[in-house]
C-alpha positions in Angstrom: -22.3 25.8 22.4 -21.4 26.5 18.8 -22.4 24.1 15.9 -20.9 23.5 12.3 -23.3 26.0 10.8 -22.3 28.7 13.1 -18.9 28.0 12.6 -16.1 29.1 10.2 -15.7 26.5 7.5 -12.2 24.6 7.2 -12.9 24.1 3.3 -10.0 25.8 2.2 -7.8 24.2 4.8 -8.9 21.2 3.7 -9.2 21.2 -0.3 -5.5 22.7 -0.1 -4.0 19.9 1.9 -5.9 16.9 0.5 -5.2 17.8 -3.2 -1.5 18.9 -2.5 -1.0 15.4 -0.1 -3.1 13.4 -2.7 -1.0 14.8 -5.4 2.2 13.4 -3.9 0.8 10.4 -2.6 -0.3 9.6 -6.5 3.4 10.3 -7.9 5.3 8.6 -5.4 2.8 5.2 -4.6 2.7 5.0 -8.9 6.3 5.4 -9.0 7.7 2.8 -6.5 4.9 0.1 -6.2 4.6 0.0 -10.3 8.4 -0.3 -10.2 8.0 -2.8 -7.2 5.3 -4.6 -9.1 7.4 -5.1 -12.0 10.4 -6.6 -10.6 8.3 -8.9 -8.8 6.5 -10.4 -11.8 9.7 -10.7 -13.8 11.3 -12.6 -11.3 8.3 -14.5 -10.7 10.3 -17.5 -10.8 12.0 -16.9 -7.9 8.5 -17.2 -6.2 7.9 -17.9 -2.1 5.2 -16.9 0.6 6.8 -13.3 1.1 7.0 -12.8 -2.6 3.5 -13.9 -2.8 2.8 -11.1 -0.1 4.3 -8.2 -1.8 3.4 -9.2 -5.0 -0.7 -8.4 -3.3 0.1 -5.8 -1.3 1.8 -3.8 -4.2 -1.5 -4.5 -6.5 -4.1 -3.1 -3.9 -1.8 -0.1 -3.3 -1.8 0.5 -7.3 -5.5 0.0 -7.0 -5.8 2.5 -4.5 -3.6 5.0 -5.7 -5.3 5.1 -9.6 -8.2 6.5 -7.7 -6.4 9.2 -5.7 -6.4 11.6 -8.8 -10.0 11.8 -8.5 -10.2 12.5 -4.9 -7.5 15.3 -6.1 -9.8 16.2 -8.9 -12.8 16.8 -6.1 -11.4 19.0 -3.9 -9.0 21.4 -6.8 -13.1 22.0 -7.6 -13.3 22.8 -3.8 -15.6 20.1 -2.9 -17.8 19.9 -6.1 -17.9 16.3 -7.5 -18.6 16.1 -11.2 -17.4 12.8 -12.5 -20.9 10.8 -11.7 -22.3 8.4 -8.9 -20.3 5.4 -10.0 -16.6 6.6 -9.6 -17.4 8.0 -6.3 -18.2 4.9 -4.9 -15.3 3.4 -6.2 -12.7 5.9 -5.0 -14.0 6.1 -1.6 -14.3 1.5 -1.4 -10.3 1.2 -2.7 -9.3 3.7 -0.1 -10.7 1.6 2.7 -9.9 -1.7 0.5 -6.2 -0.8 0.1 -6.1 0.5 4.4 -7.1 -3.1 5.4 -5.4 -5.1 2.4 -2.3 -3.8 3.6 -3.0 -4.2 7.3 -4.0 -7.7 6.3 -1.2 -8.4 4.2 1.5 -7.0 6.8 0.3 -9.5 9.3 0.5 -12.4 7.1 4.2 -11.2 6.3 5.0 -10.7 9.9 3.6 -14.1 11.0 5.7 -15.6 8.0 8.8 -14.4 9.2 8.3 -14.9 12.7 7.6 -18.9 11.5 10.6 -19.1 9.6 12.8 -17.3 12.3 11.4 -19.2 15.3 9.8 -22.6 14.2 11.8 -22.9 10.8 10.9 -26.5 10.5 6.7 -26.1 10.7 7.8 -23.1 8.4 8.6 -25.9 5.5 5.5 -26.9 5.9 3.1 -24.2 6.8 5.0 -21.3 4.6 4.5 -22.6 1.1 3.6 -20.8 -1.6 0.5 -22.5 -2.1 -0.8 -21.6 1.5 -0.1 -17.9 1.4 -1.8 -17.8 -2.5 -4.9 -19.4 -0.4 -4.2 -16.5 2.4 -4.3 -14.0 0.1 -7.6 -14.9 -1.9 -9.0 -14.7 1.7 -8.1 -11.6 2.6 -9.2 -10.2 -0.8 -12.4 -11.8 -0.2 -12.9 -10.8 3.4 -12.0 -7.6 3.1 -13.6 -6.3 -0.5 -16.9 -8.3 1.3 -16.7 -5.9 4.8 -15.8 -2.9 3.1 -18.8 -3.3 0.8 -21.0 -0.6 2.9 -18.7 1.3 1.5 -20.3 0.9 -2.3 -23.7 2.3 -0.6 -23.0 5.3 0.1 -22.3 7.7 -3.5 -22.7 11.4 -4.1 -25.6 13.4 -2.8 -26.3 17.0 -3.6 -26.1 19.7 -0.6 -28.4 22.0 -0.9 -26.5 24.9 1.5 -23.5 25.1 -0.8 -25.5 24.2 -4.4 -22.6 21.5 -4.8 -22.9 17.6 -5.8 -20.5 16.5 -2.4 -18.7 12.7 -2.1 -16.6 11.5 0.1 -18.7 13.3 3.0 -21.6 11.2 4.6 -24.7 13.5 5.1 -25.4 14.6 8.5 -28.5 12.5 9.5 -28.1 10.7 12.9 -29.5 6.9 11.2 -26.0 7.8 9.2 -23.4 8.7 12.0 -25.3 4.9 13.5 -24.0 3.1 10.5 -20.8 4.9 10.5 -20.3 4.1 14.2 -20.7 0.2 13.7 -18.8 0.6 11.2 -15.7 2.1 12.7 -16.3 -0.2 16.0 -16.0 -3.1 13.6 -12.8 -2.0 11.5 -11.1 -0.8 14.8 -11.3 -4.4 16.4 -11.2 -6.3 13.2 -9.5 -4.2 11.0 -7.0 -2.8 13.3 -6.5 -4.2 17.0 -6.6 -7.9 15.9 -3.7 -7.7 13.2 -1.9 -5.3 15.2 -1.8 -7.1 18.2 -0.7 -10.4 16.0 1.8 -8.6 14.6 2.9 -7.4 18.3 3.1 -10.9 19.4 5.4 -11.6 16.3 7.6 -9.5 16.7 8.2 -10.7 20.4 8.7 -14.0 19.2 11.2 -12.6 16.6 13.2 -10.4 19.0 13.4 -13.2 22.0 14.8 -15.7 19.4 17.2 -13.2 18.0 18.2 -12.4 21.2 18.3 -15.9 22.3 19.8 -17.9 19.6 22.7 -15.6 19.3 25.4 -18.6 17.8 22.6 -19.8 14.7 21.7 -16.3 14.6 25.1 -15.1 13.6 25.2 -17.6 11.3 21.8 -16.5 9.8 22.6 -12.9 9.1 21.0 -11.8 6.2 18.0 -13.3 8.1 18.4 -11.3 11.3 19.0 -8.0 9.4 15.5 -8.5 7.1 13.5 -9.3 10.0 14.7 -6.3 12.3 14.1 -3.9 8.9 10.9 -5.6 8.6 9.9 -4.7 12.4 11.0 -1.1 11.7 9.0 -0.5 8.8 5.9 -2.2 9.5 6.2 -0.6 12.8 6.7 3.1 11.4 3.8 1.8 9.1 1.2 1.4 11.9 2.4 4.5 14.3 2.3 6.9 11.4 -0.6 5.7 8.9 -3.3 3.2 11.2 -3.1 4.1 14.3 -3.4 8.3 14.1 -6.1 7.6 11.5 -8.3 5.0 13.8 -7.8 6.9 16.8 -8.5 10.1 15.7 -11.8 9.0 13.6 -13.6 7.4 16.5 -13.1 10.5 18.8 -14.3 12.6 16.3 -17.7 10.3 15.9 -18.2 10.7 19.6 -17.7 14.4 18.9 -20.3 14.5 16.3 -22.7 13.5 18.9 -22.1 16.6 21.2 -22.0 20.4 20.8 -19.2 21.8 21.1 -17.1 25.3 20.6 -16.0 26.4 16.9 -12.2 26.3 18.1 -13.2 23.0 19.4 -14.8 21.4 16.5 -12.5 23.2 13.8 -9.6 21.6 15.1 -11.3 18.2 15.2 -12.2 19.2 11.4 -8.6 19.8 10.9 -6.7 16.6 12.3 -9.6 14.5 10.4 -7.8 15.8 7.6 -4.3 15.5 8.7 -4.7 11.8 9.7 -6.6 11.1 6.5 -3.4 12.2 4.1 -0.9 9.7 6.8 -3.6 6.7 6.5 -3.9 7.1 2.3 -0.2 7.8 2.7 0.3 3.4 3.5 1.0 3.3 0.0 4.7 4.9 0.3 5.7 2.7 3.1 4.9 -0.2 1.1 7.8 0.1 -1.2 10.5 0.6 1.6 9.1 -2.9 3.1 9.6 -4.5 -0.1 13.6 -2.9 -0.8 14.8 -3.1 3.0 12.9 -6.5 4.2 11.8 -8.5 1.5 12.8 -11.8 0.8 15.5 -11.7 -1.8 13.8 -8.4 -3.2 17.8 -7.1 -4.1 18.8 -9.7 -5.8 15.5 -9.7 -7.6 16.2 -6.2 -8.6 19.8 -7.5 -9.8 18.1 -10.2 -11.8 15.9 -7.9 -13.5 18.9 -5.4 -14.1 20.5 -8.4 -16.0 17.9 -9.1 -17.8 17.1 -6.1 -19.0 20.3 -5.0 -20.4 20.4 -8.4 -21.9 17.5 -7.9 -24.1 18.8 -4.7 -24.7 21.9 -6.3 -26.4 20.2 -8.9 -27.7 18.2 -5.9 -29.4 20.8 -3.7 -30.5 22.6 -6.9 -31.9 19.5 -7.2 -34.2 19.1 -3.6 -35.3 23.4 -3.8 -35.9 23.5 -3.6 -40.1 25.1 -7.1 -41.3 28.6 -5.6 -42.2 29.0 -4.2 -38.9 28.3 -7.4 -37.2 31.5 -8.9 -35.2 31.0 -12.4 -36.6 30.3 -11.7 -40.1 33.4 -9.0 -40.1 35.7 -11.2 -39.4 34.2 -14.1 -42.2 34.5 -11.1 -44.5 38.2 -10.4 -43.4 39.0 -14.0 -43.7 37.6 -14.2 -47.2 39.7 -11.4 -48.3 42.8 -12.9 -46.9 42.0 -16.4 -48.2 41.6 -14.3 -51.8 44.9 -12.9 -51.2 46.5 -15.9 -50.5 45.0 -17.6 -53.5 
């Protein structure tokens, strides 16, 4: 039985993929949540529940992505962490922040849709904006609270390679302990209990879309965000959680046994594959918010209108006062008043 010092080392493999995955994780969660974010704040107005939702879930994924170029920073220095103790707690706590936010937040958009879909009358009462404001300062609080371990854990200086290493827990068993309550705790809590909510949901959703065929035909716009909704969310938790969670707790009950170099250097490998596809939440995010947000299109027409109209209303001011439309034609009507004098 082989063990990782025996071994070849992955490092390449790995600093390659996670600063070319981190890279385009960075340019495309910036890119569509701080567009996202935007939108949604200047059409605050037309506030509700689900806008209350997005409007979160787009802040923790911009949290989470601002900390990605360090991570890409660590390993274009394969694996040598220079940027001090503090920062790499903090990159490695939004990570796991943003994972569960959005987990969190998903559920609470789900079970929102599945009240207004199938008891649209509690939904007036139960799916105010007030309520999911008080949601969402819960799950900010419960999850920045159980992902605090997180904060304990900074850089340490490994003495084989001569390198300050983060984002890698050292390899003493009282640590893979911790890290296997840990998972145990974020699996149930952070992964089977929302997902399994969600599951139920979307049940509910699908039976009364099936069932109430008539209302629903009437409801269209309704039925077609809730399907789009179940597709992404879906494609959300099959691509992003579920590899990641899976995958990381066989590969703690790995640690715990020898076995061969093929063996544990393909273990190495998918830890880094499922990794990139869990940090990678933050692009689904965006396609929730376009394809199955509430009114999220017409938000994005509101705030084409109102852009181009304090666009005019600026080039109207820059326009020099001779070539202004009013004032030309008072102008042209004093000249011909002149004239006719």
């Amino acid at each position: 039985m082989a063990n990782n010092t025996t071994c070849p080392s992955i490092d390449d493999f790995r600093n390659q993929v996670y600063s070319t995955a981190y890279s385009i994780i960075t340019i495309f969660g910036l890119v569509g949540n701080g567009f996202a974010l935007v939108v949604l704040i200047r059409t605050y107005r037309q506030s509700s529940a689900f806008h209350v939702y997005m409007l979160n879930l787009a802040v923790a994924d911009l949290l989470c992505v601002c900390t990605l170029p360090f991570r890409v920073l660590y390993y274009v220095h394969k694996g040598h962490w220079t940027l001090g103790d503090f920062l790499c707690r903090i990159s490695s706590y939004a990570l796991y922040v943003n994972l569960y936010c959005s987990i969190f937040f998903m559920m609470a958009m789900s079970f929102t849709r599945f009240l207004a879909i199938v008891f649209p009358v509690q939904n007036l009462r139960m799916g105010t904006e007030r309520r999911a404001r008080v949601v969402c300062a819960g799950i900010w609080v419960f999850i920045c609270a159980t992902s605090s371990p997180f904060l304990l854990s900074g850089q340490h200086f490994d003495p084989k390679t001569n390198k300050t290493k983060c984002f890698e827990p050292p390899e003493e068993s009282s640590s893979l302990k911790k890290l296997e309550v840990l998972n145990y705790f974020s699996l149930v809590v952070g992964f089977l209990v929302p997902f399994l909510v969600i599951l139920v949901c979307y049940v509910g959703i699908v039976r009364a879309l099936l069932g109430n065929t008539n209302a629903m035909k009437r409801q269209q716009n309704t039925r077609t965000k809730a399907i789009r909704m179940i597709v992404v969310v879906m494609l959300a938790f099959l691509i992003s959680f579920m590899p990641y969670h899976v995958q990381r707790t066989v590969h703690l009950h790995f640690k715990k046994q020898g076995a061969s170099c093929d063996e544990i250097n393909s273990m190495q490998k998918s830890v880094v594959i499922t990794l990139c596809l869990a940090a990678a939440n933050s692009c689904f995010d965006p396609m929730l918010y376009f394809f199955s947000g509430e009114n999220f299109r017409n938000r994005l027409s509101t705030f084409r209108k109102a852009s181009v109209n304090s666009l005019n209303m600026k080039r109207n001011r820059n326009l020099p006062s001779s070539a202004h439309p009013l004032q030309q034609s008072e102008h042209e009507k004093c000249i011909s008043s002149s004239k006719l004098g």
